[in-house]
C-alpha positions in Angstrom: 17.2 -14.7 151.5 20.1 -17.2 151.2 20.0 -16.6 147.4 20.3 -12.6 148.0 23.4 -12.8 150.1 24.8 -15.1 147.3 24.1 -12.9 144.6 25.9 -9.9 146.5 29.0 -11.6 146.7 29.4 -13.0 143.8 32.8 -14.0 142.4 34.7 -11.8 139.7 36.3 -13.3 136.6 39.5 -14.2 139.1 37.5 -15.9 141.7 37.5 -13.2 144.3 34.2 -12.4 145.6 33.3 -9.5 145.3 29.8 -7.0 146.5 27.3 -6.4 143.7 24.9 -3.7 143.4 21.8 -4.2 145.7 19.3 -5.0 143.5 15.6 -3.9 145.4 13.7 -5.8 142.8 15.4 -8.9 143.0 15.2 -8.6 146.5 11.2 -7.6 147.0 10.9 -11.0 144.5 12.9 -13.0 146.4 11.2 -11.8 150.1 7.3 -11.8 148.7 6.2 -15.4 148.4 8.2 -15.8 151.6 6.2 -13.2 153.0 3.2 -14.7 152.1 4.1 -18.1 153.3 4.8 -16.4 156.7 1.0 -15.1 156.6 -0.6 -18.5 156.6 2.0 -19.3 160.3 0.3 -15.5 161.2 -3.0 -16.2 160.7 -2.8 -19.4 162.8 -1.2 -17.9 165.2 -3.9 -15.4 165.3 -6.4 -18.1 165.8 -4.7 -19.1 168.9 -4.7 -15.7 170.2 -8.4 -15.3 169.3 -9.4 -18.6 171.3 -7.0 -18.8 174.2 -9.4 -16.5 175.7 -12.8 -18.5 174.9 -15.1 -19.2 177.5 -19.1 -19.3 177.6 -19.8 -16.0 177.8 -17.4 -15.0 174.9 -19.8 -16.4 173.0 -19.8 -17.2 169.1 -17.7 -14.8 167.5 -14.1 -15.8 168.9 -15.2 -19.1 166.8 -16.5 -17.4 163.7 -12.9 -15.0 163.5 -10.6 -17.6 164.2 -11.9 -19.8 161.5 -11.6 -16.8 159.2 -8.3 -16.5 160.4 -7.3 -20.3 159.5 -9.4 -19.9 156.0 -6.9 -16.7 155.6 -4.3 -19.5 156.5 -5.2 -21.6 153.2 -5.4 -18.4 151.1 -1.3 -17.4 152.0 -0.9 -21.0 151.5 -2.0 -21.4 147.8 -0.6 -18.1 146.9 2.6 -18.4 148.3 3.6 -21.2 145.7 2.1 -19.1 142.7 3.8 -15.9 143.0 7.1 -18.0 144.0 6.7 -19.6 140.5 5.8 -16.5 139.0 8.7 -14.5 140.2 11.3 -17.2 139.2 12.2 -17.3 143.2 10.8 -21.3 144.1 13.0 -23.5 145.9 14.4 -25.4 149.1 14.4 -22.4 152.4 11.1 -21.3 150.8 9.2 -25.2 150.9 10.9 -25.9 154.3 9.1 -22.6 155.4 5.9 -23.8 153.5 5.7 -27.0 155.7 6.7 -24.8 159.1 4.1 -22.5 158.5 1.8 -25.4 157.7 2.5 -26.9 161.4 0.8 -23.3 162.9 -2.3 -23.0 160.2 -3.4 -26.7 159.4 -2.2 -28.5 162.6 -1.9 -26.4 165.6 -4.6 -23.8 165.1 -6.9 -26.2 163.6 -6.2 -28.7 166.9 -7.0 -25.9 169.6 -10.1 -25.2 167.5 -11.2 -28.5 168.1 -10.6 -28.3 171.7 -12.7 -25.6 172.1 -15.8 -26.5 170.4 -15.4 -29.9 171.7 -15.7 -28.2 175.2 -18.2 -25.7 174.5 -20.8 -28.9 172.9 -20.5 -30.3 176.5 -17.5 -33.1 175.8 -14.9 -34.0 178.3 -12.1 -31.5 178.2 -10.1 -34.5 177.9 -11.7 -36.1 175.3 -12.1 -32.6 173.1 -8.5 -32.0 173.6 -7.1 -35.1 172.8 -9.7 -35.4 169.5 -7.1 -31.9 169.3 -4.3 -33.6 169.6 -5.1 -36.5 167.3 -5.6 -34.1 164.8 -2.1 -32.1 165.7 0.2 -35.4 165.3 -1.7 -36.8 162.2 -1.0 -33.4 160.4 2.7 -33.0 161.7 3.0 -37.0 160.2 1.3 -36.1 157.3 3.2 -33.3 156.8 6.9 -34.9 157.5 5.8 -37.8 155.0 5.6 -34.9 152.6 8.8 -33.4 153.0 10.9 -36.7 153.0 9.0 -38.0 149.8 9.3 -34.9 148.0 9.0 -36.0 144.5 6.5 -35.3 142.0 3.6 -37.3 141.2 3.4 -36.6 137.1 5.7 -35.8 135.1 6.9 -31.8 134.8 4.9 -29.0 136.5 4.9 -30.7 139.5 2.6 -33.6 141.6 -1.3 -33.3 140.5 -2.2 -35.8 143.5 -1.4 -36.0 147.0 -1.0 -39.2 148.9 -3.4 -38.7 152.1 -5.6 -35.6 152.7 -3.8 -32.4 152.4 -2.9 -30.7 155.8 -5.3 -27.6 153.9 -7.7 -29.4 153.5 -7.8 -30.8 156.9 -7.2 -27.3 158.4 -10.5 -26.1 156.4 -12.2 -28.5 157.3 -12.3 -28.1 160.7 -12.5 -24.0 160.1 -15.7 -24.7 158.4 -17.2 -26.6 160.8 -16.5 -23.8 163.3 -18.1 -21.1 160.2 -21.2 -23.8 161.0 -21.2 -23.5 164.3 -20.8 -19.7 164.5 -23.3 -19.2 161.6 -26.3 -21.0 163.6 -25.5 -19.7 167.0 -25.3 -16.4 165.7 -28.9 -17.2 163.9 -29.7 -18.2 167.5 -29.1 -15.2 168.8 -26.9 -16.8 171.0 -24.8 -14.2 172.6 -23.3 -16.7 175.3 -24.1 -19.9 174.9 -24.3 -23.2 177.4 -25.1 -26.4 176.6 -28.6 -26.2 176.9 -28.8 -23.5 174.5 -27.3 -26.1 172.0 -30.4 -27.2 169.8 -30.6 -28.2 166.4 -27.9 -27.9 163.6 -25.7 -25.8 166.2 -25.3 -28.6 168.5 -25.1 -31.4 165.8 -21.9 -29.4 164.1 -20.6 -29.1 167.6 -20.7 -31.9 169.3 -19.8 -33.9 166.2 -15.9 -31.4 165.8 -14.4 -34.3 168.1 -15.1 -37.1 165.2 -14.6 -35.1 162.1 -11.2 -34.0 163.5 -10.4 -37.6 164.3 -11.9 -38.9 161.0 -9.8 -36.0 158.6 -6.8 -36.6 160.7 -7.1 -40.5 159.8 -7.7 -39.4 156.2 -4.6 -37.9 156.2 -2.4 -40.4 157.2 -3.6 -42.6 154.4 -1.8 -43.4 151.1 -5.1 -42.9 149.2 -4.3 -40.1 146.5 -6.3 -36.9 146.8 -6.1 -34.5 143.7 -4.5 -31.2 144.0 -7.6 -28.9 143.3 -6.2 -25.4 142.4 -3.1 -26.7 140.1 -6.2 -29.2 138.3 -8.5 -25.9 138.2 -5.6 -23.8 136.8 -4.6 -26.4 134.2 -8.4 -27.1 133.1 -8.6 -30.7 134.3 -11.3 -30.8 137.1 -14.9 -29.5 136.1 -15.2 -25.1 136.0 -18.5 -25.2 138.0 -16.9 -26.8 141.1 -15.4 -23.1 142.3 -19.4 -22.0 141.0 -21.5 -23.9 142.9 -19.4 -23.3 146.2 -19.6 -19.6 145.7 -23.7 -19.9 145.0 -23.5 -22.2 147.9 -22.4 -19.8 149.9 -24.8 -17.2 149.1 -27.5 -19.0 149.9 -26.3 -20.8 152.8 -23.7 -19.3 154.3 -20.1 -19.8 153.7 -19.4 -22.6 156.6 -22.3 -24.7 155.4 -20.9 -24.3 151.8 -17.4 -24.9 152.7 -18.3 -27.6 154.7 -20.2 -29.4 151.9 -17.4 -28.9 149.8 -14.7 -30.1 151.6 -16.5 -32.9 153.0 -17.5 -34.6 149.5 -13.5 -33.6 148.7 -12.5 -35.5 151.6 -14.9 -38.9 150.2 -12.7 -38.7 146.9 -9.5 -40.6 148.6 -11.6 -43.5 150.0 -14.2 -43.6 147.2 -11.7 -43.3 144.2 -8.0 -42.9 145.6 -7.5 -46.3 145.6 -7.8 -47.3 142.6 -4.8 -46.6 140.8 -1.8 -46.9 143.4 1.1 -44.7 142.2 4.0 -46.1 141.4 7.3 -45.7 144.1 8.7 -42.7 144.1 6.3 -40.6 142.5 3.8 -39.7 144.8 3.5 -36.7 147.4 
């Protein structure tokens, strides 16, 4: 917006400023990847809403939609950049709003999710909440690491690799494991559920949300070097039938099982092969 209100009082050949015409293009092209960013902070923030009302007899489906709502999160997120780079409109107010937004989608969101399963598998409310807030202060380092590095990783077109697990990915993690959990109580017939309704798959993906959230939020405090998946797919440097195989996954499976599978082998990359080559200073992200 800062770059609109520049552009209409721009100075004249003798240095007076002076109003130009309102431009409604320029203007729609500078406010649409900003709007976008904006929808990843909303759907987190309609997450909250969704579970700040949970109890037992809510049953599954305040899960299920608020990990839609946090999977609609990562969707704002890698658009955002892309139309921004499109429309010629990238730069500082629009990645400070990028990383605020992140705070609401990938951190808090994600972190209340966590709370909430954590409870409804039967944990300690203190011990689900503060796997919650483990999660929370790992992603609000990770992402503050981030925004003081701020350099690219290769060369022009920006960082291919990130150092640590991306706050997305840490954000749909944890919204697939609640797609899980909704997916197999729902299978269940589980319209309220208690903890000895819990059997089976539906009570290993719950009562296990404590430790992945710990585990992914670890992850992403790391300096092991993750790749940055839809810039490699768009570029043609990471295999076509990944995207394929999630999407068949899916079908068969369901998409929390799929998406979990998915971004669980992604999250095995930085320990497995991130360490290998260590960036040099000043070039990672």
């Amino acid at each position: 917006m800062s770059e609109i209100v520049s552009e209409a009082l721009r100075p004249d050949a003798t240095g007076t400023a002076r109003r130009a015409r309102f431009d409604l293009g320029q203007a729609l092209r500078q406010a649409a990847p900003n709007a976008i960013t904006l929808g990843n902070a909303m759907c987190g923030f309609g997450a909250l809403v969704t579970l700040s009302g949970w109890n037992a007899e809510a049953g599954w489906w305040p899960i299920k939609l608020a990990s839609w709502l946090i999977l609609g999160a990562w969707v704002c997120d890698m658009l955002d950049g892309a139309v921004a780079r499109m429309t010629g409109t990238t730069g500082k107010f629009g990645a400070a709003l990028d990383s605020l937004c992140d705070v609401v989608g990938f951190g808090v969101a994600p972190a209340f999710l966590v709370g909430v399963l954590g409870v409804a598998a039967g944990w300690s409310p203190y011990f689900a909440w503060g796997a919650g807030a483990a999660l929370l202060a790992c992603v609000l380092i990770r992402l503050a690491r981030f925004d003081a590095e701020d350099v690219a990783d290769t060369g022009a077109g920006g960082h291919m690799f990130f150092r640590g697990f991306p706050s997305p990915a840490v954000g749909m993690t944890v919204a697939a494991t609640g797609l899980t959990f909704a997916q197999a109580a729902q299978e269940l017939g589980m319209g309220t559920f208690t903890r000895p309704e819990l059997t089976g798959l539906n009570l290993a993906v719950a009562s296990a949300i404590p430790f992945v959230a710990i585990v992914v939020g670890l992850l992403a405090v790391t300096t092991w070097r993750y790749p940055d998946l839809p810039k490699h797919y768009a570029r043609r440097t990471a295999p076509w039938w990944h995207p394929v195989v999630v999407l068949v996954a899916a079908i068969g499976l369901g998409p929390g099982p799929a998406l979990l599978g998915f971004f669980g082998l992604y999250a095995l990359t930085g320990p497995l092969f991130g360490r290998r080559r260590r960036p040099a200073p000043g070039r990672t992200a």
